[in-house]
C-alpha positions, 0 to 999 in steps of 0.5 A: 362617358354618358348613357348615350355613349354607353348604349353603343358598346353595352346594349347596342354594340353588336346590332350597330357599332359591330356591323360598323366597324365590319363594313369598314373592315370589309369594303376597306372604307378608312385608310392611314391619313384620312380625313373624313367629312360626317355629313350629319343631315339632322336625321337619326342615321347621320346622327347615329353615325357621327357617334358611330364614328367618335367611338371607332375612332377612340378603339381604331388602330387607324389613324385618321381624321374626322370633321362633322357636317352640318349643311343647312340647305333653309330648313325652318326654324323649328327643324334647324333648332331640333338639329342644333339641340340635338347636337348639344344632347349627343355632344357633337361638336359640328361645323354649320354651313349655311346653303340657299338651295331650298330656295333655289329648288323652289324655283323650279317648277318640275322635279325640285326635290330631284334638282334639290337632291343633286344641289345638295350632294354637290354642295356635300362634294364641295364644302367636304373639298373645301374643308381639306376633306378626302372622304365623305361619309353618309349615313346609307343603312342595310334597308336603303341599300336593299330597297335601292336594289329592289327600286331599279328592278321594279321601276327602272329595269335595271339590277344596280345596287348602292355601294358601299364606296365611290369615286367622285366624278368631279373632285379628283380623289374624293370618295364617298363612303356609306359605314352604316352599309350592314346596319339595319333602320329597326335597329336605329329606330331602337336605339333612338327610342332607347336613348329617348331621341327626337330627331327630324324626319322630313325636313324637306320645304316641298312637303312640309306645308303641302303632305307628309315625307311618308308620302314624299317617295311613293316608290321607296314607300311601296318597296318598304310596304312590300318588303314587309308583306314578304318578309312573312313568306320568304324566309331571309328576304332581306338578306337574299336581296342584300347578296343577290348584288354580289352574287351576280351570274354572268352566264344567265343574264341576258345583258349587262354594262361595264364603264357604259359599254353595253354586252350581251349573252349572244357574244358567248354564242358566236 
């Protein structure tokens, strides 16, 4: 076992591999007979969570199956190298798939990181079906699923979190599932540094020539900007946000959906 592999269960195991192994214990992520495609997107998170995944599998009492996924949606030369590198360093041995989605996303005028966005996840849905797969897992932590929340109530007027767990919508039986649920990004970032990791952040073919990936997302960049300016002067700001989604109480909201179909408060007053 090398240094790397070590840091999981000495240095690092309660911030990661313990909040790893309690969000599947709690939101019941890998059941007897799965096999599991780790979506592995070249950045530290999935990376992070594919070794997350070899070490829960050496200690589980689950069996199960899991197959490493690398999609190459044409990220340049240099970005794919680090990934493939990166791979080597962390002993990852990874299935490439090579994609042409960047290029098809060009093409689009209006919204290509949106039309990218929704090419990739199918191209995820499809290559994870193809591989005999029934589950997808992505790389998702604590902040994204508390700066999703805060997102909807800030810039769509709704209150919708992201979940741990899924049904797909078109491949009957496949689920997505997001492991890393409880772990926080500070917490990665660390054991990247400690471990002395290089890994990609924006790879994206839209920004890479044109402005930075800080300034790729304005809206998930101000939420982080905010959160911070928070976290100062609301005690546990984070984790208030994080159980807000379930500790929802009905009887004071003025509305809400269940399967798309829209209830009000005025329905208890009649």
């Amino acid at each position: 076992m090398n240094n790397i592999e070590l840091s999981l269960i000495n240095e690092y195991k309660k911030p990661l591999y313990d909040k790893f192994v309690k969000a599947i214990e709690d939101y019941e992520l890998i059941m007897p007979n799965d096999k599991i495609c780790v979506c592995i997107s070249g950045g530290k998170d999935s990376m992070l969570m594919a070794k997350l995944f070899e070490e829960y599998k050496k200690h589980s009492n689950i069996l199960f199956d899991v197959t490493y996924l690398v999609m190459n949606p044409g990220y340049n030369e240099f970005n794919f190298n680090k990934i493939l590198n990166n791979l080597k360093i962390l002993n990852i041995n990874a299935t490439i798939k090579e994609t042409n989605i960047f290029e098809i996303a060009a093409l689009q005028e209006k919204s290509p990181c949106y039309l990218c966005a929704k090419m990739r996840r199918g191209a995820l849905y499809r290559l994870a079906f193809d591989l005999g797969c029934n589950k997808i897992a992505l790389g998702h932590h604590f902040d994204d699923v508390i700066e999703t929340t805060l997102m909807n109530m800030l810039n769509s007027g709704s209150f919708q979190t992201m979940l741990p767990k899924l049904h797909s919508q078109n491949y009957e039986g496949m689920e997505l599932i997001r492991p890393m649920y409880l772990i926080k990004e500070e917490d990665v970032l660390d054991w990247a540094a400690f471990n002395n990791l290089d890994f990609i952040r924006c790879a994206c073919k839209f920004t890479e020539e044109n402005y930075s990936c800080e300034n790729s997302n304005s809206q998930r960049k101000n939420t982080k900007t905010l959160i911070r300016k928070l976290r100062n002067e609301i005690p546990n700001l984070e984790e208030n946000i994080f159980k807000s989604a379930s500790n929802v109480n009905l009887d004071k909201v003025l509305g809400y959906k269940i399967n798309k179909e829209i209830h009000t408060f005025k329905e208890d007053l009649k």
